[in-house]
N, C-alpha and C positions, 0 to 999 in steps of 0.2 A: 589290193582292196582292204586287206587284213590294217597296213599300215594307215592308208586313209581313216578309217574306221575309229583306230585306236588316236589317230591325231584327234577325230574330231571330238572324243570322251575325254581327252586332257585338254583340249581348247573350252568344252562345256562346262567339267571343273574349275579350270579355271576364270571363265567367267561368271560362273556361280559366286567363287570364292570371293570374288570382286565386284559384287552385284553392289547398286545401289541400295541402301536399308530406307524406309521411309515409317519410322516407329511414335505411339503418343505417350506422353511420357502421364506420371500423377499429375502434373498439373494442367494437363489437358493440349499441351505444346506440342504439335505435330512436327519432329525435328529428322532431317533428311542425313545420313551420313553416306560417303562417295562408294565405301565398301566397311564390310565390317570392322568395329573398332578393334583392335589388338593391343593400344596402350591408355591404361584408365588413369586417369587421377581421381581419387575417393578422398572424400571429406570423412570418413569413417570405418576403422580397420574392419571394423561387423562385415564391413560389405567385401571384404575378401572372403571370409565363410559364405558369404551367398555364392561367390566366383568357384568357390571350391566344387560346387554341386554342378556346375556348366561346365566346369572344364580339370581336365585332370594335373595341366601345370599353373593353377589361377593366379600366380604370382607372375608368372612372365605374361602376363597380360596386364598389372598395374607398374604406372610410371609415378606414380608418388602415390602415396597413402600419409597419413595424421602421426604415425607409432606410435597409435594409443592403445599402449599395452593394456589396461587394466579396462577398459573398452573391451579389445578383444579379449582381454584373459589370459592373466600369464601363462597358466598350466594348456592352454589349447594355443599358444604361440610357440613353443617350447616345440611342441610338435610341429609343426609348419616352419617352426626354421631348422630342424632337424632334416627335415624332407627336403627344404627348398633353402636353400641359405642363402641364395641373393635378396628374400627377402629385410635382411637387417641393414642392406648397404642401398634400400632402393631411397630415392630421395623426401624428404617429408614435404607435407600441404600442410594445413592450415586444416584443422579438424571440424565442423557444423558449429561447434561451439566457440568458436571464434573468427572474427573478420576475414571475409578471403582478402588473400592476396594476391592480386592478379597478375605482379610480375613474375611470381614463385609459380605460378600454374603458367604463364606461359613456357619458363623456362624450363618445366619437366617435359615441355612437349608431348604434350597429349595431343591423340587423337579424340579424345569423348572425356569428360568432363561430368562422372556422378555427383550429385549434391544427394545429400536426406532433403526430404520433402517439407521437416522444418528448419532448414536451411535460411536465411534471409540479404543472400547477395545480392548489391543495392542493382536497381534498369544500367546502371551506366558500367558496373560492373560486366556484367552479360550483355553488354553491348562492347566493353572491349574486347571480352574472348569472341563474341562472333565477330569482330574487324581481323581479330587473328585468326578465324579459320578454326576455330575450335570450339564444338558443338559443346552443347550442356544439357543434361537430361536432368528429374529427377525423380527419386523411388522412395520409400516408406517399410523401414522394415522396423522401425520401434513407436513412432504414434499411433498408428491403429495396426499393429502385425495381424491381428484377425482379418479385417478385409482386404489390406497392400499387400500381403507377404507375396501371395501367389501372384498379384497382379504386378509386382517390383520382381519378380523371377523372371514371367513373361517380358520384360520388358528390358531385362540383360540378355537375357538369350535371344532375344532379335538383335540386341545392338554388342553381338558380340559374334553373331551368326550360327547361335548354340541355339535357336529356337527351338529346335525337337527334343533338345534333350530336356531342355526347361518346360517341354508339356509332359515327359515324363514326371519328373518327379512334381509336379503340378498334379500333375493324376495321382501318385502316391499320395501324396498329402490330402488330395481330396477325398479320396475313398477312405482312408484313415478317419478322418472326420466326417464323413457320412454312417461308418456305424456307430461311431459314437451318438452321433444325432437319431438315429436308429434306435439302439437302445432305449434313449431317454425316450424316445416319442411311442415307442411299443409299453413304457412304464406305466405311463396316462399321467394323471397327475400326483407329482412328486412335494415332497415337504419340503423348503428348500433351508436346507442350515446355512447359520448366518458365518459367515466367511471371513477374517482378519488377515489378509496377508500383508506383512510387513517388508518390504523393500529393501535391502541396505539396511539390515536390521544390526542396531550399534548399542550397545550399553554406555559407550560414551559420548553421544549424539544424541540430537534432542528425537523423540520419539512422537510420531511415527512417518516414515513415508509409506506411499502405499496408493494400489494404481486405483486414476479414477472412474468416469463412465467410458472411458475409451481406454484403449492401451490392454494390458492385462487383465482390464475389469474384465471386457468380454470374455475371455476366457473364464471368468469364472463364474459367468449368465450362461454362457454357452453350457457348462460342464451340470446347471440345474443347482448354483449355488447363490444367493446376497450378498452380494458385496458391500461389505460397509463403505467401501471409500466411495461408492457413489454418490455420496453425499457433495461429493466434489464435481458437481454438475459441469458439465462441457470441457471438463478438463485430463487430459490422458490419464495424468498421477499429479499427485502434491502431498503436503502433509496433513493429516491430523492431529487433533490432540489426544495423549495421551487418556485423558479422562470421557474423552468419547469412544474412543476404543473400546475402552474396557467396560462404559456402559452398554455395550451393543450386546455383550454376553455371546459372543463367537463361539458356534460350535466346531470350527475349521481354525487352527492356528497355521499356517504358513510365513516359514521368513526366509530370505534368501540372500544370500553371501557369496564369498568367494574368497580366494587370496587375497584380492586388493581390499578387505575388510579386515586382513591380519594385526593392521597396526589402528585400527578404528573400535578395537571389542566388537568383532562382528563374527556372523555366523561362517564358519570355516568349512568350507563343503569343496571337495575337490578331488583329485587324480592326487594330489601331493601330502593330503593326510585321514588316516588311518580312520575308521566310523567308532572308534572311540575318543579322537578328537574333536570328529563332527561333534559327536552326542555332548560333548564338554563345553561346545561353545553356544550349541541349542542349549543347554540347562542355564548356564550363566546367562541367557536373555530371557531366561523362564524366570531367574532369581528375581529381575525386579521386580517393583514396591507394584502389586493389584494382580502379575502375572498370574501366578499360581492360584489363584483365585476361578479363573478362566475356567468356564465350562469344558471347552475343547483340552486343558490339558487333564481336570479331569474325564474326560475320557479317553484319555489317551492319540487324541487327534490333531498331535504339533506334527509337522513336518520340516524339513529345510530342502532348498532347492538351490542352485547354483544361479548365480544373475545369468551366466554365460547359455544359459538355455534358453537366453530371450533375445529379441532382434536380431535373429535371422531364419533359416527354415528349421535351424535345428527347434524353435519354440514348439512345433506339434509334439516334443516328447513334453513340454511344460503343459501342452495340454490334456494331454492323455494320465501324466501325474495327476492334474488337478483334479481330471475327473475321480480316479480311483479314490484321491482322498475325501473330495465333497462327498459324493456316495460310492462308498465301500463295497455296500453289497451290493450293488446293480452292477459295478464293472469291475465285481473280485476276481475274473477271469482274464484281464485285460492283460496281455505281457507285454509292458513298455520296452522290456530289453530286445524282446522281436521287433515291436518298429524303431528300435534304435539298430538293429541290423539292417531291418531295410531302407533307412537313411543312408549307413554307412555302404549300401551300396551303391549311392551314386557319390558319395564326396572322394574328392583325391585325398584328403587326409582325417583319414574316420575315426569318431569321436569312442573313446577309451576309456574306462577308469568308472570313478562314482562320482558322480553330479547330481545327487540328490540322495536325502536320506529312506533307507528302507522299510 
C-alpha cells in the first residue's frame, strides 16, 4: 500500500512537472507551451535578473541571451558569473535593439522564446519560430516597469512553472508599494516639488536625457513629485533641452550612471567605487554652465542612482529612493536597505554594495 501510494505522489509530480502551461502574455497572445519552459532565449540580459528572483539557478534556464553587459551591468554580472560561470560561454541572440535572427534563435534551441514588449519581430518572423515549434511570449520590464513589472513576473513564473514563487515576491513588491501609497494618501494634499532627473547623465553628451510620461516618470508621479520630462507627452523617455531644464527651476536634482558611463563623463555610482568618487562625478555634472544655479542644488537635494536599479524588480528600491528624496520628511523613516534585504531574499544572487548615493 505504502509503495502504491508513494508511486502515485511521484507519478502526480511528475505530471505536474509536465503539465501543459496555457499563459497570456503583454501583448494579449494566449500562448500554450506542452510543459514548463526550462531553456529561454532573451533578447535582453535585464531579463536574467527577473529569472534570478524565480529561480535559484536562472542561468541554467537561458539558452542564449544578447551579452549585454553594460544592459545588465558590469559590476552585477561580475557577480552572476562568479556564482554561475556557464553564464559567459552560453550562446548570444540578437538583443531588442536589433533585428532578430531567426536562424541564431532556432539554433540555440529554445523551448520559449522572451522578446521586450518593444521588441518589433517582423509576422513572418514569428511565423517561422512557430513552424519550428518554438513558442514566443512577451513582457515589459523597462517601457512602463510601474504597470509590467509585476505583470512580466507573473507571466515567467507560469511559463517557467515558478508561478507561486512569482506571487510571492509579487506580494512583496506590492505591499512595499502600498505603504508608500499609504503614506502619501494619509498626507492629504502635498506640494509637489518640481523634479529633474537626468538619465545617463554625461558632461560629454548633449544634455539632457530623462524619462517621459511613462517609463520612470511614473515613478516620480507616484512618489508625489513633477516631473519635468513630461513634457514628453506619450513617450517613455527622450531628450530635452538643456535650457528647459533648467528653466523649470527643479527642486529634486537626480542623475543616474553606472560603470558603463566611465568613459562618457558620467555619473559613477557603483559596488566598484568609493562614495568619494561618486561625489566627484556628481560635482563634475553639477559644474556645468546654469547647474549650480539650480534650486535643488541649493538645497542640498542632488542625488545619483545606478541605471542598474531599473528594468527589472530590483526598480522598487528606485522607487522607495525617489520617494525619500521628493519628500524627505514624509518617508524620513523609510529604510531602503531593509527592502533591499527583502529582495535579496528571494534572488539567487543578491544585490551588494552602493547603488545610489546617500
Amino acid at each position: 500500500m505504502f509503495r502504491l501510494f508513494a508511486a502515485l505522489v511521484v507519478f502526480g509530480i511528475a505530471g505536474t512537472a509536465h503539465a501543459q502551461v496555457t499563459l497570456t502574455d503583454l501583448k494579449g497572445r494566449s500562448v500554450t507551451l506542452q510543459k514548463p519552459a526550462s531553456r529561454l532565449l532573451v533578447d535582453d540580459g535585464r531579463l536574467i535578473i527577473a529569472l534570478s528572483f524565480l529561480s535559484d539557478d536562472p542561468v541554467s534556464l537561458v539558452a542564449a541571451w544578447p551579452h549585454d553587459l553594460d544592459r545588465f551591468g558590469r559590476e552585477l554580472y561580475a557577480t552572476y558569473l562568479a556564482k554561475f560561470p556557464a553564464i559567459d560561454g552560453l550562446p548570444k541572440s540578437t538583443s531588442n535593439a536589433q533585428d532578430m535572427a531567426v536562424e541564431q534563435v532556432i539554433a540555440a534551441r529554445p523551448d520559449l522564446v522572451v522578446l521586450s514588449l518593444h521588441s518589433r519581430p517582423a509576422e513572418q518572423q514569428l511565423a517561422q519560430l512557430d513552424e519550428a515549434g518554438i513558442p514566443v511570449i512577451f513582457v515589459d520590464f523597462s517601457a512602463d516597469p510601474f504597470v509590467n513589472t509585476d505583470k512580466s513576473l507573473d507571466i515567467l513564473g507560469q511559463a517557467i512553472g515558478r508561478d507561486q514563487q512569482a506571487k510571492k515576491v509579487v506580494a512583496f513588491r506590492q505591499e512595499q508599494r502600498r505603504l508608500l501609497a499609504d503614506r502619501i494618501g494619509k498626507a492629504g494634499t502635498l506640494q509637489k516639488p518640481v523634479v529633474f532627473m537626468e538619465t545617463h547623465a554625461s558632461t560629454e553628451e548633449a544634455c539632457c536625457n530623462t524619462p517621459g510620461s511613462g517609463n520612470v516618470g511614473r515613478f516620480i508621479d507616484f512618489a508625489g513629485g513633477a516631473n519635468i520630462g513630461a513634457v514628453l507627452k506619450g513617450k517613455p523617455s527622450g531628450q530635452i533641452s538643456l535650457e528647459y531644464a533648467l528653466s523649470t527651476k527643479p527642486d529634486v536634482y537626480i542623475a543616474s550612471g553606472g560603470q558603463y558611463m566611465e568613459k562618457r563623463g558620467g555619473l559613477l555610482v557603483g559596488p566598484n567605487y568609493s562614495a568619494s568618487e561618486t561625489q566627484a562625478s556628481l560635482d563634475r555634472l553639477l559644474a556645468r554652465p546654469g547647474f549650480s544655479s539650480l534650486p535643488a542644488v541649493d538645497k542640498g537635494n542632488v542625488h545619483g542612482i545606478s541605471q542598474q536599479l531599473f528594468n527589472s524588480p530590483l526598480d522598487l528600491l528606485a522607487l522607495e529612493l525617489i520617494a525619500r528624496w521628493v519628500h524627505p520628511d514624509l518617508f524620513a523613516d523609510i529604510d531602503v536597505e531593509t527592502v533591499r534585504q527583502g529582495l535579496n531574499g528571494f534572488m539567487a544572487v543578491p544585490l551588494t554594495g552602493a547603488y545610489w548615493t546617500k
